[in-house]
N, C-alpha and C positions, 0 to 999 in steps of 0.2 A: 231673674232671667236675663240672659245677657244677649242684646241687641248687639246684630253684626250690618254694618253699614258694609253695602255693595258698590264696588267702586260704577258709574256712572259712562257713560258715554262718552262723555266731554274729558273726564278724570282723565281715561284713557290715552285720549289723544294728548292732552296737553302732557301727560305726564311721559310719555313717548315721546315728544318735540322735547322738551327738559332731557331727558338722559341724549339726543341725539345731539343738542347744542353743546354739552355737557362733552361729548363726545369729540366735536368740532376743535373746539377750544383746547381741549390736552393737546389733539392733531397741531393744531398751532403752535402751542408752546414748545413745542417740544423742537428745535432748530435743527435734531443732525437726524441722519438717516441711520434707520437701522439696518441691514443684511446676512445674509449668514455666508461666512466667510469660505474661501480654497480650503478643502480639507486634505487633513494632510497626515497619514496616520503614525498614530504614535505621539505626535505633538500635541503641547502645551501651549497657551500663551504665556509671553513674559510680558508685553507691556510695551509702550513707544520707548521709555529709558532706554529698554536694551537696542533698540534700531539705533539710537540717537550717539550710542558709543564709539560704533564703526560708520555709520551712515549719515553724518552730520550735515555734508554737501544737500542730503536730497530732506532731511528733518529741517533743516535751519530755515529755507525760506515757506515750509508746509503750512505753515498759520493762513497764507495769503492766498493759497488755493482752495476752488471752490469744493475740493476733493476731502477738505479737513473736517467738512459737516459728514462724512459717511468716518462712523466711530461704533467699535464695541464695547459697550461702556461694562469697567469691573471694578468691583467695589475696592478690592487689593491692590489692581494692578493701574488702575486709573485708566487712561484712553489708551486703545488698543487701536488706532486707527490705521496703522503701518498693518496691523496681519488681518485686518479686514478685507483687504485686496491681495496681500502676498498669501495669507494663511498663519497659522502659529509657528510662533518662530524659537521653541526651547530646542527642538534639534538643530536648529541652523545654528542659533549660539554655543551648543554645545559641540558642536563640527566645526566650531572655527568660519564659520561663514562661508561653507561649501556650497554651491550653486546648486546643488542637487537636494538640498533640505530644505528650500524655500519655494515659493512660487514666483514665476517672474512672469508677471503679464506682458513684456515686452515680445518675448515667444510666444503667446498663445492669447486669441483676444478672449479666451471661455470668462476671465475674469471680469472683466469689462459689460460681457452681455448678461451677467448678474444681474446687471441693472439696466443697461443699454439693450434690451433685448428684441427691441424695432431695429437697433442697428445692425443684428444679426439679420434679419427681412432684408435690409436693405442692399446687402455685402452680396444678397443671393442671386440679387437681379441681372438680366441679362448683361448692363455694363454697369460695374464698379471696381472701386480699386480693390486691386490681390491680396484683400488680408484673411481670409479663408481659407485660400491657395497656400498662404507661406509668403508669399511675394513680399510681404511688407505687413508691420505691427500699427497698431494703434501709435504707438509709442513715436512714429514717425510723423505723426501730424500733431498729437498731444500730449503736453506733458501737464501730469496728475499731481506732480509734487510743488506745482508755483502758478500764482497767477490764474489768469481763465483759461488755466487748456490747453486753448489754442498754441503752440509754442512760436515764439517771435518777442520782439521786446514791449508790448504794453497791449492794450486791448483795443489799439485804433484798428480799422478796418484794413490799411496799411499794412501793419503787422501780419494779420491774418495771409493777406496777401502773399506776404514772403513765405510762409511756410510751405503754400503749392507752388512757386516758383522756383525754389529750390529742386525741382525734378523739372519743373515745366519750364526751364529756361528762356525758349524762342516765345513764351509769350510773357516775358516778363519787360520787355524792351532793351534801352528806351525806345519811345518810336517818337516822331515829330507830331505825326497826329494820334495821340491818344483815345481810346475808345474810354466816355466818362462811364462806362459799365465799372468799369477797373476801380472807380473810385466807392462806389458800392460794392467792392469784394468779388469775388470768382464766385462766391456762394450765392450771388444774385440771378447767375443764369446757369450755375452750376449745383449737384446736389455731391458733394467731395464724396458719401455713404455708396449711394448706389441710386442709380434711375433707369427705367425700361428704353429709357431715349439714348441714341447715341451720343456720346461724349459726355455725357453721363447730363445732358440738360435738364432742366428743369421741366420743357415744352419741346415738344420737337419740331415744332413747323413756326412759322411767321410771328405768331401771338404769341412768344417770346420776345419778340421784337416790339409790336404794337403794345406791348402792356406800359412802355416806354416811350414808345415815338411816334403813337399815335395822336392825331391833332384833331382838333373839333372841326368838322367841316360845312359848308355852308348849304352843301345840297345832299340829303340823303345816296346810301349809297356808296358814297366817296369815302374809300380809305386814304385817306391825306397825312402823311409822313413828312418828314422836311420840305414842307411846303408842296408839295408833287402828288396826285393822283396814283397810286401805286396798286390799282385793283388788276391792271391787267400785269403787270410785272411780278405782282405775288402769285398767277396761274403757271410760272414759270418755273416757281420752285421757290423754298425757303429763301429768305434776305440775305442769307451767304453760301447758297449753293445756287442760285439764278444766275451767277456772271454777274455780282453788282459788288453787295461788299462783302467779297472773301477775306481782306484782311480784318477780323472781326474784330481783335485785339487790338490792334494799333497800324497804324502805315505809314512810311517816310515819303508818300508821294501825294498822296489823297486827304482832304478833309473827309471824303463820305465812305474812309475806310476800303478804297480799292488799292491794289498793286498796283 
């Protein structure tokens, strides 16, 4: 007679936590992202070799971008990492590199919110920038084939900087007094995607401000800002639409950022 042992209570569990760490772990190891790629019919993949023939400018520094972990991997054709965003690329090669056989995400962001698909939320909001509209690509603030993204020369905050000043010029200065926000990036009080707040803030009223320049005070009560009691001057309206410091960005006349 043959005894059949029943797995137990405990078995259970442990043995569910075992396949879910189990589980964990592959998640881990595994470094590139997987997605399914622009389809595009008709097309095959060839493989990055074939990108890398005519496209060597945008394959040469691709290692360094954090774009290189999103890959289709094929046993044949090795990393397919270029048609995981553009789409298969055997008609493009076979058209000689027709703009019409490939996908270019620089025209359309649908490639991008594959993945980024908060970013489509965010594009919808009542203010963000025009990439929805047409106005403007992805492709104008980041670039996917080098570096983090961001486009600009390295990954200081600096940098970042310059890629919205390149449109936003009147607040890129220089000014005499500089607003030290600037040095914490535009993204500190800014969301670049999209925000319910005007000018696309992060906060729409004062506590934008006080997250920064607010001081410990001695007596309850007291909102104390650079040194000064500011509870009845904040009933006046936002910290730069009160009449105090409009020039938020920078000012050649004022240290507390007024014209």
């Amino acid at each position: 007679m043959t005894i059949r042992h029943r797995p137990t209570k405990n078995t259970v569990i442990f043995g569910a936590a075992a396949a879910w760490g189990l589980l964990l772990i592959s998640c881990v190891a595994v470094n590139r992202t997987m997605l399914a790629p622009p389809f595009i019919a008709g097309a095959t993949f060839v493989g990055n070799k074939e990108c890398m023939e005519c496209h060597e400018e945008k394959t040469g520094h691709f290692g360094s971008a954090t774009h290189a972990k999103v890959t289709l991997a094929d046993a044949k054709l090795g990393s397919t990492g270029c048609e995981a965003c553009h789409g298969a690329g055997s008609l493009h090669v076979k058209a000689g590199g027709t703009k019409t056989t490939i996908v270019n995400p620089m025209k359309s962001p649908d490639t991008c919110f594959q993945c980024h698909l908060e970013k489509r939320g965010e594009f919808s909001l009542a203010n963000s920038h025009g990439v929805l509209t047409g106005k403007m690509g992805c492709g104008d603030c980041h670039n996917p084939h080098e570096g983090n993204m961001v486009r600009g020369k390295g990954a200081s905050m600096e940098s970042a900087n310059e890629t919205c000043t390149t449109c936003h010029t009147a607040q890129k200065g220089p000014f005499t007094f500089k607003h030290n926000a600037m040095k914490e990036g535009c993204v500190s009080c800014h969301n670049p995607h999209g925000s319910v707040n005007q000018k696309m803030l992060v906060a729409r009223d004062a506590n934008l401000c006080l997250s920064c320049h607010l001081e410990t005070a001695t007596r309850s009560g007291i909102i104390l800002a650079g040194g000064e009691d500011h509870r009845t001057r904040i009933q006046g309206g936002t910290c730069w639409s009160a009449g105090c410091h409009e020039a938020i960005h920078g000012s050649h006349a004022s240290p507390a950022l007024r014209y």
